[in-house]
C-alpha positions in Angstrom: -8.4 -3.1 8.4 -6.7 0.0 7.5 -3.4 1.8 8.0 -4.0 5.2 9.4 -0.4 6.5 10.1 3.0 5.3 10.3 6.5 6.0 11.5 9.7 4.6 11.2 13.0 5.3 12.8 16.8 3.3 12.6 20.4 4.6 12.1 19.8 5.6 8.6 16.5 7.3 7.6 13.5 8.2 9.6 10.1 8.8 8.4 7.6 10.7 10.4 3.7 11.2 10.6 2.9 9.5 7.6 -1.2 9.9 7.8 -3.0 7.8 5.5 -7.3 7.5 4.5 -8.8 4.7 2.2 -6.9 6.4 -0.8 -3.6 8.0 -0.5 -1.0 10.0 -3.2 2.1 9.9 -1.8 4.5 12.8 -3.6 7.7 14.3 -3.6 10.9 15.8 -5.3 13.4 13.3 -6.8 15.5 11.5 -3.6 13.1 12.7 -0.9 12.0 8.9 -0.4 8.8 8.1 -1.9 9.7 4.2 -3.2 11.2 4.2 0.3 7.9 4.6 2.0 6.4 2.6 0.5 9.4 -0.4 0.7 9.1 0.5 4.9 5.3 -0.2 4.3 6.3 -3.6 2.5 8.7 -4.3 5.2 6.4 -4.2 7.8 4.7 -6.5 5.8 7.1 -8.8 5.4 7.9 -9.2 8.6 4.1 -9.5 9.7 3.9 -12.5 7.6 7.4 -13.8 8.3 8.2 -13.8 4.5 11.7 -11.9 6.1 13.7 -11.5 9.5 12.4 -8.6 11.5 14.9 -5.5 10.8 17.2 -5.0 13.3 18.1 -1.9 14.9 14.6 0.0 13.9 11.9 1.7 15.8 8.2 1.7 14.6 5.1 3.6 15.4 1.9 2.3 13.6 -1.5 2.7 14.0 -4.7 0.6 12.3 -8.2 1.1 12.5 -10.0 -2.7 11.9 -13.9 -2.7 10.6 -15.2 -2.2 13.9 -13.3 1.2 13.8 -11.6 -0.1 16.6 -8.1 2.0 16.4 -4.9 -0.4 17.0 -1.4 1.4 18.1 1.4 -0.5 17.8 4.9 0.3 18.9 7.7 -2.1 18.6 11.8 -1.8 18.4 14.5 -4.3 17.4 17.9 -4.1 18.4 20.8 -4.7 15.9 23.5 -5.9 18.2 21.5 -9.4 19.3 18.8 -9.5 16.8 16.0 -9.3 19.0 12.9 -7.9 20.1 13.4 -5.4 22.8 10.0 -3.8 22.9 6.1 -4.1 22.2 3.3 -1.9 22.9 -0.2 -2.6 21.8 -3.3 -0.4 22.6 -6.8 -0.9 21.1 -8.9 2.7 21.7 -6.1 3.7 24.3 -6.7 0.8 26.3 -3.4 -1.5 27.0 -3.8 -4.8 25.7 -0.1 -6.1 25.1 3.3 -5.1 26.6 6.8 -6.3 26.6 10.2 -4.6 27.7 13.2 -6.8 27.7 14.8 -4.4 29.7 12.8 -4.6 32.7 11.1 -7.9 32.5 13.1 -9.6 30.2 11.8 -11.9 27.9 7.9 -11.8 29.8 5.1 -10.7 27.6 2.0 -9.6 29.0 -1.3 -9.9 26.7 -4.9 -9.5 27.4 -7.2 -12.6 26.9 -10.5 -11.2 25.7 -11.6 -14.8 26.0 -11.3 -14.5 29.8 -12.5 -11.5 30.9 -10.4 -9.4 29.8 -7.4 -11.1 32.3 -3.7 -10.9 30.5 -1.7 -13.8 30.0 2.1 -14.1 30.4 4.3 -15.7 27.7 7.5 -16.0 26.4 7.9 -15.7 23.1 11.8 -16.4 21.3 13.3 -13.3 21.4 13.7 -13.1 17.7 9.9 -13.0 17.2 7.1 -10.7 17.4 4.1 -11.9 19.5 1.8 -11.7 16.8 4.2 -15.3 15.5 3.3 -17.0 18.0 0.2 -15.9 19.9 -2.7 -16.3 16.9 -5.6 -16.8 18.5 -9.2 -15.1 17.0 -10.9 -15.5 20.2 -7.9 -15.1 23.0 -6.3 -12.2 20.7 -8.3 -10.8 17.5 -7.2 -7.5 17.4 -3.8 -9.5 16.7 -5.3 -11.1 14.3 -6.9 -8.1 12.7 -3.2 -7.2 12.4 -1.9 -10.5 11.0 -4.9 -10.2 8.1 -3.9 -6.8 7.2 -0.7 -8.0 6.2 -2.3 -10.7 4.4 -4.2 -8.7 2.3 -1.6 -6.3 1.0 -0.6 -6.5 -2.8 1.3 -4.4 -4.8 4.0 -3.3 -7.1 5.9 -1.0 -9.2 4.2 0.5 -11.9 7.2 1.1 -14.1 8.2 -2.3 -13.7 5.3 -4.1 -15.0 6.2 -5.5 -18.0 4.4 -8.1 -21.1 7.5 -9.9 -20.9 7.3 -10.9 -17.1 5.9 -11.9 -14.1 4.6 -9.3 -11.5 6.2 -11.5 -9.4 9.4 -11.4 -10.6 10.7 -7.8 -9.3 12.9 -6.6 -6.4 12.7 -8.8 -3.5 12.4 -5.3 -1.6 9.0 -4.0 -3.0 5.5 -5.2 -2.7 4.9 -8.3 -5.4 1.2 -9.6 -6.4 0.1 -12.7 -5.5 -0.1 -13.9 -9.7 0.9 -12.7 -13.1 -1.9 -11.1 -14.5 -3.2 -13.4 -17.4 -3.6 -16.4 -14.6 -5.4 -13.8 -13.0 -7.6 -12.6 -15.7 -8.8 -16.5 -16.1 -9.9 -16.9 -12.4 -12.0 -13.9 -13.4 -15.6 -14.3 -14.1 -17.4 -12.8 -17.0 -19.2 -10.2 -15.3 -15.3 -8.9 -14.2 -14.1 -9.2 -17.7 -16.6 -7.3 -19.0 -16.4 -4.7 -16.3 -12.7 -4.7 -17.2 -13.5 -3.9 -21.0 -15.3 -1.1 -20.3 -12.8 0.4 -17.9 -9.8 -0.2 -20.1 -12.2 1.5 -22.8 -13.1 4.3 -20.9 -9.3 5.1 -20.1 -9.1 5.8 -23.6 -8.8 2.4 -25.6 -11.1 1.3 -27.9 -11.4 -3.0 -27.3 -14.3 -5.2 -28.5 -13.2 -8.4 -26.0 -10.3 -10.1 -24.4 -10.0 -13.5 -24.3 -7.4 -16.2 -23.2 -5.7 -19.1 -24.6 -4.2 -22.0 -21.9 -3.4 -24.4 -24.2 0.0 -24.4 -23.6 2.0 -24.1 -20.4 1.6 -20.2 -20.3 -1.7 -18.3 -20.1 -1.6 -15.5 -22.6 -4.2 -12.5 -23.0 -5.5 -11.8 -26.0 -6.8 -8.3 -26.7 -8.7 -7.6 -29.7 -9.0 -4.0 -30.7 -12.0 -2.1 -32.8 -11.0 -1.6 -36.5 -7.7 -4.6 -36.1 -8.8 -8.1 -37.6 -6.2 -10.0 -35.7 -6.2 -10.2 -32.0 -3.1 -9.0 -29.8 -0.7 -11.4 -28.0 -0.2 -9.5 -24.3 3.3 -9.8 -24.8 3.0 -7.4 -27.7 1.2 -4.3 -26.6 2.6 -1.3 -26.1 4.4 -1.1 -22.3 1.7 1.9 -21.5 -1.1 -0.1 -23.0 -0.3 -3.1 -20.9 0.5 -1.4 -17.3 -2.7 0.2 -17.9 -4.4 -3.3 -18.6 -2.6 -4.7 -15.5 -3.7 -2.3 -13.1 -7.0 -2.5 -13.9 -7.2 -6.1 -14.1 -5.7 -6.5 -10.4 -8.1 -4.0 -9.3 -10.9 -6.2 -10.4 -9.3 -9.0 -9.1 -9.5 -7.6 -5.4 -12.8 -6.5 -5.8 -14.6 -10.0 -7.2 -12.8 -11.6 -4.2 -15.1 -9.1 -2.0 -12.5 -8.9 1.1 -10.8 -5.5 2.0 -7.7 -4.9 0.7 -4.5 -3.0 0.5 -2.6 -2.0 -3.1 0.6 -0.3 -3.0 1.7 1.1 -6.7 5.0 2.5 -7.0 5.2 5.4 -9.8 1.4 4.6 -10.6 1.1 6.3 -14.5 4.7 6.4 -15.1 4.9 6.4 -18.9 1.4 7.3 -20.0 0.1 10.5 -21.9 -1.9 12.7 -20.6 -5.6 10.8 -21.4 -4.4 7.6 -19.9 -2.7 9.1 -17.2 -5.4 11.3 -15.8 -8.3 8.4 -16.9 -6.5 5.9 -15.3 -6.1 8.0 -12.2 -9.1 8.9 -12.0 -10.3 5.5 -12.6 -8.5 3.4 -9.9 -8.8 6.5 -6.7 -12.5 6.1 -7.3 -12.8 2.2 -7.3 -10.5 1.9 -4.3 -12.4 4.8 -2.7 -16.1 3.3 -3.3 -15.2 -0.3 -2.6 -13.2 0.1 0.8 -9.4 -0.8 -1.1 -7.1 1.1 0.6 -4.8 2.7 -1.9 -1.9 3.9 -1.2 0.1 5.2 -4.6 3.3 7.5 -5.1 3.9 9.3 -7.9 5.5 12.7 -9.5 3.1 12.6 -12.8 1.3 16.3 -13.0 -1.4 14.4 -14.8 -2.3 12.1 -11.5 -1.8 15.1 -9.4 -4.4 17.2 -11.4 -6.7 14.8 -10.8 -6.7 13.7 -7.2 -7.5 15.7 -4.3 -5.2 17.6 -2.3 -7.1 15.9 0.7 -5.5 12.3 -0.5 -1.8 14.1 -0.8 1.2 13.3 1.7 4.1 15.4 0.2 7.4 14.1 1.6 9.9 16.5 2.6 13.9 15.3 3.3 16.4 16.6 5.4 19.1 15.0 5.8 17.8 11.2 7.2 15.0 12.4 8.0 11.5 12.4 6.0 8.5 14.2 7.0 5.2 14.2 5.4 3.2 16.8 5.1 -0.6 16.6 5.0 -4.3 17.8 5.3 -4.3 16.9 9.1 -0.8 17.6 10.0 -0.9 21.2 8.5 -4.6 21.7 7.7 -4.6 25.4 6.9 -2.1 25.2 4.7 -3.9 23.2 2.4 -7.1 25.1 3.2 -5.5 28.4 2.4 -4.5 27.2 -1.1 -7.8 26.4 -2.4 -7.8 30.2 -2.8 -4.4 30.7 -4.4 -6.0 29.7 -7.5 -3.1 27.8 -8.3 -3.7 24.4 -9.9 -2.5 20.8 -7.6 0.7 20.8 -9.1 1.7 24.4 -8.5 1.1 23.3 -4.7 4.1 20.5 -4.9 6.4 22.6 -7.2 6.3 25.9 -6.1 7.5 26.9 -2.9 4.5 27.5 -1.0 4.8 24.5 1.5 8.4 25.7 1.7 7.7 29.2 3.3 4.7 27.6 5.2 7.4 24.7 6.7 9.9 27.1 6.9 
């Protein structure tokens, strides 16, 4: 399951025709709303999974595309002054499968049973919930269910906030948080993914000879031993870079041994690195989430990462006022066909004016 595009209105900041693939580089000037994107994706999240109150007073256009390649359109809005749902549209491949509109039918919700035919039911659900918390049923509802397991399966975090001295868990309650700190998860690994994850962190630009772990008190702590040092390395005292680097790559790993379909948000992924590590570890994690069906979705303003990824993975956010816009390969198309002959590197593309004049 995969999120293709999103939008996002209330009475502060809109965001439109965010388009998304498997891998996605989400850029932008300073204040244009990059970490805000991606807290509107953790939101919906959230409020999938119930782990927060559905935001009041928004409007939201999302559609999925679930391993059949089934595609799912969802449309829902909450009003502020009652704190309730007031609308719901579902369609799977155009087809109407879910509808509910407070204003004309009150609190009536009508939702097709694929376990009958094809024959909708009518509920009522509180009005302070979506259906999808209290109508899970595989056989009655999947493409609900394809929903609820999206939200599930979504991990992520800030890259600049990773840290040897804490938790990924312990962040802003407002952005994407993995499931475990990343020496616990390192341990549940097994030794085919640690060695895998040697030779990644080694082809970044380290140079490692094994990483081990020691449990014997209550903390789980890495220990990375390094060609040419005779002492191994406590976690806690590599260099920030080193270890962000480490983390990444670890949680990557992570999603892949457990061999179910993913999404990772990262926040400022490379913030901090030099130019090796940046463009290695780049390169590294676009093509793991690309080959092994991870849907990546990354921001950043680091000209290393840009150079690097295709302008074909790019959504470039553009602000005015409240209201963000993202610009991409299907939403302007010969823009970003025209430049391949500017001769102009990726960078040049975001910093110069050309999507300016073209936008204009």
């Amino acid at each position: 399951m995969k999120l293709k595009s999103l939008s996002y209105k209330d009475s502060n900041w809109e965001l439109e025709n965010l388009q998304l693939g498997i891998v996605n580089l989400v850029v932008g000037k300073n204040s244009t709303g990059k970490t805000k994107t991606l807290q509107t994706i953790d939101l919906l999240v959230k409020m999938i999974t119930q782990k927060r109150d559905l935001n009041w007073g928004g409007d939201w256009q999302v559609i999925f595309e679930n391993h059949k390649g089934d595609e799912i359109e969802y449309r829902f809005s909450t009003s502020f002054a009652n704190h309730g749902v007031t609308f719901e549209k579902m369609t799977v491949n155009g087809e109407l499968v879910l509808a509910r509109n407070r204003k004309n039918y009150g609190n009536r919700v009508k939702i097709k049973n694929l376990n009958n035919k094809g024959l909708f039911d009518y509920t009522y659900p509180p009005e302070n919930k979506l259906v999808i918390h209290t109508n899970r049923d595989i056989k009655k509802y999947p493409y609900l269910e394809d929903i609820a397991n999206w939200a599930e399966q979504s991990y992520g975090f800030k890259f600049g906030n990773i840290s040897p001295y804490s938790l990924l868990n312990r962040q802003e309650y407002d952005l994407l948080t993995a499931v475990e700190d990343i020496p616990t998860l390192f341990k549940s690994l097994k030794k085919t993914d640690k060695e895998q994850i040697i030779s990644d962190f080694n082809n970044i630009g380290y140079k490692l000879t094994d990483i081990t772990i020691q449990d014997k008190t209550e903390l789980t702590i890495i220990f990375v031993k390094e060609d040419g040092i005779s002492k191994s390395i406590p976690h806690f005292k590599l260099s920030q870079g080193m270890f962000r680097a480490l983390a990444v790559i670890v949680y990557v790993q992570y999603l892949l041994s457990r061999k179910r379909p993913a999404t990772i948000i990262i926040d400022d992924l490379c913030e901090g690195l030099d130019y090796e590590r940046a463009t290695n570890l780049g390169k590294l994690i676009f093509s793991k989430c690309l080959n092994n069906d991870i849907q990546l979705i990354a921001t950043s303003n680091d000209s290393f990462l840009m150079e690097v990824v295709d302008l074909k993975y790019w959504n470039i956010l553009m602000r005015e006022g409240t209201k963000v816009k993202s610009i991409n390969s299907k939403s302007d198309a010969e823009a970003f066909e025209n430049f391949k002959f500017t001769g102009l590197s990726n960078f040049d593309f975001f910093s110069s004016n050309y999507l300016m004049s073209k936008n204009a």
